[in-house]
matplotlib code that plots the C-alpha trace (Angstrom):
import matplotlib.pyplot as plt

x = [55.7, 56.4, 54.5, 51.6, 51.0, 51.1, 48.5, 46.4, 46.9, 46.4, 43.4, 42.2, 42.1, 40.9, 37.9, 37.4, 37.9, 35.1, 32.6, 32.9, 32.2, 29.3, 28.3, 28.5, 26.7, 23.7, 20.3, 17.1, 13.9, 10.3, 6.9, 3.6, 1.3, 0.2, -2.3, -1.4, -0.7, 1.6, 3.2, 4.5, 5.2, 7.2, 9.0, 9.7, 11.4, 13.9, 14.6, 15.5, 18.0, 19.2, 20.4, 21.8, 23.7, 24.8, 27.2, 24.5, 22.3, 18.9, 16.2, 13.1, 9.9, 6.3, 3.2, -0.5, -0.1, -3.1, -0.7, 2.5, 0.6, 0.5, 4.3, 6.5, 7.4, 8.5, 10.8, 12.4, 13.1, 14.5, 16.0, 15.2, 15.7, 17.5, 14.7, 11.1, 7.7, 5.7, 3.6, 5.0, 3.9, 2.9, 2.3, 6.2, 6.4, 6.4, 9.1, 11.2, 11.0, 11.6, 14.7, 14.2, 14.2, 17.3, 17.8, 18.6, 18.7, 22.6, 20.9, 17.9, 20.9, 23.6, 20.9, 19.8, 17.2, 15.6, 16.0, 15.0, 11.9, 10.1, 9.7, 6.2, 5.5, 9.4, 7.4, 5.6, 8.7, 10.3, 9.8, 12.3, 13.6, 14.9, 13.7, 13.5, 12.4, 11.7, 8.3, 7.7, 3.8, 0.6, -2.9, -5.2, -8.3, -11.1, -14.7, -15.7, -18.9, -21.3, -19.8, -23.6, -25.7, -23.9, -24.2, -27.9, -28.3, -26.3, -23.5, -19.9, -17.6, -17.9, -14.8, -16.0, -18.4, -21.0, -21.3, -21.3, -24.6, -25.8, -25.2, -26.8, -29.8, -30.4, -29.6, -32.0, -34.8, -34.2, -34.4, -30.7, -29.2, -25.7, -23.3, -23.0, -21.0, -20.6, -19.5, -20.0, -16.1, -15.3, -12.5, -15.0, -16.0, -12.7, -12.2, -15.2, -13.9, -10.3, -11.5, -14.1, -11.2, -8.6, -10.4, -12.0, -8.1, -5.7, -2.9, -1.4, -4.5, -5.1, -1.5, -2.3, -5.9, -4.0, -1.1, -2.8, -2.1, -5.7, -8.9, -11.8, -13.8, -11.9, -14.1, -11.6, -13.3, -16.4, -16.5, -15.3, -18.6, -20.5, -19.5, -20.0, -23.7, -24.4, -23.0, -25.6, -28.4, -27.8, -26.2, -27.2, -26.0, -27.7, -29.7, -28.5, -24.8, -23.9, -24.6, -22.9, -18.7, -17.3, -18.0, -21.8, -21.9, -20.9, -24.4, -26.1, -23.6, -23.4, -27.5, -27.6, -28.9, -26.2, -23.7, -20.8, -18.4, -15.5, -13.2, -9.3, -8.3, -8.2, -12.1, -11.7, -11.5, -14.7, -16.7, -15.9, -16.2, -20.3, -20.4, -19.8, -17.5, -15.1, -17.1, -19.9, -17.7, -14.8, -13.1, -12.4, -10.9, -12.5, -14.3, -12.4, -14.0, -12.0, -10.7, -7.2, -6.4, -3.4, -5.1, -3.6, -4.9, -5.6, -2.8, -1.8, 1.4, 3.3, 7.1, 10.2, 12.2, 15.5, 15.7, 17.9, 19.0, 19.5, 23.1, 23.7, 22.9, 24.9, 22.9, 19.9, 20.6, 21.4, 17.9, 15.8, 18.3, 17.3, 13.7, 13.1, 14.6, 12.0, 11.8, 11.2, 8.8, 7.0, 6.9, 5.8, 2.7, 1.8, 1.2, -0.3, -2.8, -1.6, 0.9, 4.8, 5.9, 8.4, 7.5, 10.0, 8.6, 6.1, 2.9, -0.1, -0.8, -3.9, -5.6, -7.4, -7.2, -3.9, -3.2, -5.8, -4.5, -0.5, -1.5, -3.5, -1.0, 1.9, 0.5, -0.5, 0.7, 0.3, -0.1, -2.0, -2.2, -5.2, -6.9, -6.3, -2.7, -1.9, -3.8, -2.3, -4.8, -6.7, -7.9, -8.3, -11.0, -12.7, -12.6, -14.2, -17.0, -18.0, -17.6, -20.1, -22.4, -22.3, -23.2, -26.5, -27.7, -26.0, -27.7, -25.0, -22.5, -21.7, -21.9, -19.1, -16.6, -17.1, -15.7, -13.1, -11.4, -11.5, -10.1, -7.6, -6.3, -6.2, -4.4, -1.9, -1.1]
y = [-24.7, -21.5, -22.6, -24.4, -20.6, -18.8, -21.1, -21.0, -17.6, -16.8, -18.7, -17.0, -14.1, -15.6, -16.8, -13.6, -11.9, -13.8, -13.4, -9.5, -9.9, -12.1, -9.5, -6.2, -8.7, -9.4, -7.4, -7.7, -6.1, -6.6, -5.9, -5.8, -6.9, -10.7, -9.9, -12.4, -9.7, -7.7, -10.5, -11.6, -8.3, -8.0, -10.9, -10.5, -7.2, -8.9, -11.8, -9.6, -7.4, -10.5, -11.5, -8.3, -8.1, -12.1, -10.8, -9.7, -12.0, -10.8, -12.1, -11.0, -11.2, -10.5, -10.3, -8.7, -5.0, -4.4, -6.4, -4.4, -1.0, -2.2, -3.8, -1.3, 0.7, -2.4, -3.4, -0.3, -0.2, -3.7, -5.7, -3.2, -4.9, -2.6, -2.1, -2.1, -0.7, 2.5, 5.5, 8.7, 12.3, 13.1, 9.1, 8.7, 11.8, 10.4, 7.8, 10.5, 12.9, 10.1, 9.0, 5.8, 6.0, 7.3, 10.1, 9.5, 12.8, 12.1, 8.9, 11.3, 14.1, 11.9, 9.2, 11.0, 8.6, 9.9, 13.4, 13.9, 11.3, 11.6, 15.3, 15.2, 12.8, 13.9, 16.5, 13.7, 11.6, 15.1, 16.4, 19.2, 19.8, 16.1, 12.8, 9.8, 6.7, 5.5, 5.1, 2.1, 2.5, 4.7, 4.9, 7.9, 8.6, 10.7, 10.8, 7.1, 7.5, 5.9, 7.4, 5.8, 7.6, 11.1, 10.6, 9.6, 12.6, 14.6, 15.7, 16.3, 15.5, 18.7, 20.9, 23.3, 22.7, 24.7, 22.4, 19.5, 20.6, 21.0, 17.5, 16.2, 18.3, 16.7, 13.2, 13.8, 14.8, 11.6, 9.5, 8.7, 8.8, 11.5, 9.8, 6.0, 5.6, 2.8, 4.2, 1.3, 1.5, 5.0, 5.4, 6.3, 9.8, 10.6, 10.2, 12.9, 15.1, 15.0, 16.0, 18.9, 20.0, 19.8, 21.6, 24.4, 25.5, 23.6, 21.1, 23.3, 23.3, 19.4, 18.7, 21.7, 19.9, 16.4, 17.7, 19.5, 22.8, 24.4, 23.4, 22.1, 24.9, 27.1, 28.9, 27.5, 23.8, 25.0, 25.9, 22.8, 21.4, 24.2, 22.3, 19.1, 20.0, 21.7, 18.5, 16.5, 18.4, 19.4, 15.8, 13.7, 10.0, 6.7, 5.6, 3.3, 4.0, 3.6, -0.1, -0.9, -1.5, -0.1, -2.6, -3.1, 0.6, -0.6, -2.4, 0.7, 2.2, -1.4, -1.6, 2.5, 3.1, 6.0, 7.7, 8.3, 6.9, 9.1, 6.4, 5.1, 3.2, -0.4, 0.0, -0.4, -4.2, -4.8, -2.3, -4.4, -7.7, -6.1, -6.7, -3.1, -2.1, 0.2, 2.1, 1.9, 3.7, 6.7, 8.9, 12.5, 14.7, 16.2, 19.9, 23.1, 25.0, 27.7, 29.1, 29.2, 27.1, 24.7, 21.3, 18.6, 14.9, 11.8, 9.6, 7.3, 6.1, 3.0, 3.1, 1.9, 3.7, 2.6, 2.1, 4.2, 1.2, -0.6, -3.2, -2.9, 0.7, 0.7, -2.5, -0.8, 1.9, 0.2, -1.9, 1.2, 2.9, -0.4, -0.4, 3.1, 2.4, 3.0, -0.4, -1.8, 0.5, -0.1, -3.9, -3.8, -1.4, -3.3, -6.5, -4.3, -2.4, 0.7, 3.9, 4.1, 7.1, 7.1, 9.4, 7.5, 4.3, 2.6, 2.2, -0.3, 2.2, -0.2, 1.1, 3.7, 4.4, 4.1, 6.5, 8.4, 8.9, 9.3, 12.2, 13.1, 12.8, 14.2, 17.4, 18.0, 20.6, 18.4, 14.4, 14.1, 10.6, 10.2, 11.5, 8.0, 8.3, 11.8, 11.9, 10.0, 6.7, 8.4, 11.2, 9.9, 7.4, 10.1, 12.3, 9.8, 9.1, 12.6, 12.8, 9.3, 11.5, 14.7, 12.8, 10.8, 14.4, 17.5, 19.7, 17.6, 19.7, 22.0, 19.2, 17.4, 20.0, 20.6, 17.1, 16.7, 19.7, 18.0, 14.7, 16.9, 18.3, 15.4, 13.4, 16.2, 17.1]
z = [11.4, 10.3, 6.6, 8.3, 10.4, 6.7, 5.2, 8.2, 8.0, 4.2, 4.7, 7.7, 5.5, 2.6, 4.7, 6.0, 2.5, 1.0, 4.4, 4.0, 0.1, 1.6, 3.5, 1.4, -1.3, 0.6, 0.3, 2.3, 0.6, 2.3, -0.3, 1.3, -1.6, -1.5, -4.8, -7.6, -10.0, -7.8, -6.2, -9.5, -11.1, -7.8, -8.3, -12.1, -11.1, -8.4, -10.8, -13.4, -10.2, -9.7, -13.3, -13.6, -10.3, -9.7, -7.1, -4.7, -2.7, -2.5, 0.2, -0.4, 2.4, 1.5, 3.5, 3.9, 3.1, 6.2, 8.3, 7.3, 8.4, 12.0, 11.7, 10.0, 12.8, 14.4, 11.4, 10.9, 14.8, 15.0, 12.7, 9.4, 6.1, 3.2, 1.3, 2.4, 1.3, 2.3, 1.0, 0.1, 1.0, 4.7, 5.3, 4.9, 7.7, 10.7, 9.5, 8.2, 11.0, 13.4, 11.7, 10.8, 6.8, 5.2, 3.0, -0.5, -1.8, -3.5, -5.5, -6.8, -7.8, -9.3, -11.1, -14.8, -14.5, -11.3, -11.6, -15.3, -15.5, -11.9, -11.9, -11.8, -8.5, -7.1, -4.6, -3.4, -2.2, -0.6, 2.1, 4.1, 0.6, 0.7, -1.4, 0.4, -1.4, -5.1, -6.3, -8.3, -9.3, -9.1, -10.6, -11.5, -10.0, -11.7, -13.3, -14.8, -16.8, -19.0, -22.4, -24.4, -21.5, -22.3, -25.8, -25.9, -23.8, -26.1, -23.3, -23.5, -20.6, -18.5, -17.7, -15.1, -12.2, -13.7, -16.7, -14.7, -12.7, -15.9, -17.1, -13.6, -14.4, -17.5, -16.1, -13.5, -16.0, -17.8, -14.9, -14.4, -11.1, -11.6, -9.3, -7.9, -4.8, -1.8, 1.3, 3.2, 3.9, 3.9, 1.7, -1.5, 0.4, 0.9, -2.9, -3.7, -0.6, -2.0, -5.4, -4.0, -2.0, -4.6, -7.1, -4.5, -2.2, -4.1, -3.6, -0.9, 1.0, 1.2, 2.2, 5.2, 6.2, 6.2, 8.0, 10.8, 10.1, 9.8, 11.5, 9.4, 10.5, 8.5, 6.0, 3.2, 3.9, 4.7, 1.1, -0.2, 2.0, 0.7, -2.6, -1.3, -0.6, -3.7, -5.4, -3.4, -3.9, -8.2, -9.1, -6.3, -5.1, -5.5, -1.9, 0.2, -0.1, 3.4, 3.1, -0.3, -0.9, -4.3, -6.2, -5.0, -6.3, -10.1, -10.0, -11.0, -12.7, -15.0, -15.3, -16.4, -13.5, -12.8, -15.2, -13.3, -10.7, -8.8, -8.5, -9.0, -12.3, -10.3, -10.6, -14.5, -14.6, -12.5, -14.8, -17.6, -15.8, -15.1, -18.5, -20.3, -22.9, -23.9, -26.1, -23.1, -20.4, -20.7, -18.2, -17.4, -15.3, -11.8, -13.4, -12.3, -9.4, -8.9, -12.3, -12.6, -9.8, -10.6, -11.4, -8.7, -8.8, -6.9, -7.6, -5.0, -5.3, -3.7, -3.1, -1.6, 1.0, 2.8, 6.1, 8.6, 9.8, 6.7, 6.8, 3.6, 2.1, -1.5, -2.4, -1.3, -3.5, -6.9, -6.6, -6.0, -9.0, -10.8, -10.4, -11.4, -15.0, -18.0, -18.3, -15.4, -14.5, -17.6, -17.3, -14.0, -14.9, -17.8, -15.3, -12.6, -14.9, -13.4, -14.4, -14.3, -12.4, -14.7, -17.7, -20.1, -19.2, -21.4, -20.9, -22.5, -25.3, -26.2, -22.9, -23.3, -19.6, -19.0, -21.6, -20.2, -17.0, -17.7, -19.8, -16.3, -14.1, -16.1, -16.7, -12.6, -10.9, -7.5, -6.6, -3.7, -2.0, -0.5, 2.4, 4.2, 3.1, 3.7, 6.9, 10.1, 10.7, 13.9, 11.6, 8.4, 10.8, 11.9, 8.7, 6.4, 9.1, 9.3, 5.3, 5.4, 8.1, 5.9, 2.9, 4.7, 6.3, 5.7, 8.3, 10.3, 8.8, 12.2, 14.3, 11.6, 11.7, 15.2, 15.9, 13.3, 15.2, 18.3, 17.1, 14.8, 18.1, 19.7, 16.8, 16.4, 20.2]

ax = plt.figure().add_subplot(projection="3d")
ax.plot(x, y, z, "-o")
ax.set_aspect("equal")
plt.show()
């Protein structure tokens, strides 16, 4: 009897044993990108977690990144998985200063990796002096243009704002619209406004405006506008923007109908698909405004954060410390077409782009995400409108900022 009770016993506790090794073995991680390209860069980058961790069982869920927007908040409430997708900077804040992502300020400080390659995007994942997620990608935004346009009308890339109203007077005297855009969905304003913004106040400034902390009536934006409008009036736009998406606008900017497009690096593989070349179209960074400001870019970044509620937090850590290895991240680029935020990783060094922009984003001073990112959904709706309105008639300009205050202190009540 009494060996019957040890063997039930022993294995009892052997069951038990190998459940809690279950357990502390498992890991949950929920992506948000259902693209081809990113779905299987994704994937490559667990499989190759998985090889090197055998003893860890790793469930992963994807779905439509709109879709995750509107669900998040409901996952990290409820049944949070370890590791989950999100933006960084003041999109991550609300999630923070709820509590409902974890700090992982000891895995940045005790992982060589982390704190000696990300320094460049590391403010971006901080906030209260703290980091709280990994980033796994970003992408460069900037000044595409028609490199056999400039050079027929003998111009160099311009460097300050004064050179490049310059360049848009001679365009314009040769019958070449300066600027394609299609604000048709927004967004693209909010690119230009970023960069006018940016490049007039500073990092500092945008991540104020986006948070809430000063009106848009504040001189300081009504010179970025005062920018803005100079910008319409010296370089000008192609017509009929408000009806035409992003990649309408490459029509004219394909056919040499307009020279340059302020737009993200994702944009490069539809210029090409138009039919131009690499020796046809370059890039270059936004012109200085204010001399001496510190030069901050667009660079929207996607990463992955650990829930407060996370079951299994140790896991969690070691794929986050996994994906932000030089390799990884540089795999994972390659596929994507876009930039490590690693700056040990490799990147496609036969891209002239991608080289480009890590030498862009590597030497910032700032890494703003976006207005749409930065700023919380409610205002970055109305923003973009009145930057759409502004755009189509700037006498509306009062009438803009007036409104953006009142929504702003509605939004941030």
């Amino acid at each position: 009897m009494y060996k019957s009770l040890f063997r039930a016993t022993a294995a009892f506790g052997t069951a038990a044993l190998l459940a809690t090794t279950a357990f502390a073995s498992d890991l949950v991680v929920t992506f948000d990108d259902l693209n081809p390209d990113k779905k299987a860069a994704f994937e490559a980058a667990v499989d190759a977690f998985k090889k090197a961790n055998p003893d860890i069982n790793v469930t992963t869920n994807n779905g439509d990144r709109e879709a995750h927007k509107s669900t998040i908040r409901n996952a990290l409430l409820n049944d949070a998985p370890d590791v989950i997708t999100w933006y960084p900077g003041n999109r991550m804040g609300p999630f923070v200063d709820a509590g409902l992502f974890r700090d992982i300020s000891d895995l940045w400080a005790s992982d060589e990796n982390l704190s000696g390659n990300f320094g460049a995007i590391k403010p971006t994942m901080s906030r209260d002096g703290k980091q709280w997620g990994v980033p796994y990608s970003f992408y460069q935004w900037g000044v595409y243009y028609r490199k056999d346009i400039f050079d027929k009308l003998s111009l160099s890339e311009p460097k300050t704002w004064d050179e490049l109203l310059a360049a848009c007077g001679k365009m314009k005297a040769a019958g070449v619209t300066p600027f394609t855009i299609g604000t048709k969905y927004l967004w693209t304003a909010a690119g230009v406004f970023d960069y006018l913004n940016l490049r007039t106040n500073g990092y500092d400034m945008h991540n104020d405006l986006t948070a809430g902390k000063i009106k848009y009536t504040d001189p300081r934006i009504r010179a970025t506008f005062a920018k803005w409008g100079e910008m319409l009036d010296k370089c000008s736009f192609v017509k009929n923007h408000a009806t035409m998406s992003w990649q309408d606008a490459i029509a004219p900017f394909a056919n040499g109908d307009a020279a340059m497009y302020v737009m993200g690096n994702f944009s490069v593989g539809q210029y090409k698909a138009s039919g131009l070349t690499d020796a046809q179209i370059d890039f270059f960074q936004f012109p200085e405004i204010t001399a001496g400001l510190p030069r901050a870019e667009e660079a929207p970044a996607d990463a992955f954060f650990i829930p407060a509620k996370a079951k299994n937090v140790e896991n969690a850590k070691k794929f986050l410390s996994f994906i932000a290895t030089p390799k990884i991240q540089g795999d994972w680029n390659k596929a994507i077409g876009q930039l490590p935020p690693n700056s040990a990783a490799e990147v496609n060094t036969g891209d002239k782009f991608i080289v480009e922009g890590m030498a862009t984003l590597s030497t910032a001073a700032g890494l703003a995400q976006f207005y749409d990112r930065d700023a919380p959904a409610a205002m970055a709706k109305a923003g973009m409108e009145g930057f759409q309105k502004f755009m189509l008639d700037p006498s509306t300009l009062d009438s803009v900022l007036t409104n953006l205050d009142k929504v702003q202190a509605e939004v941030y009540k």
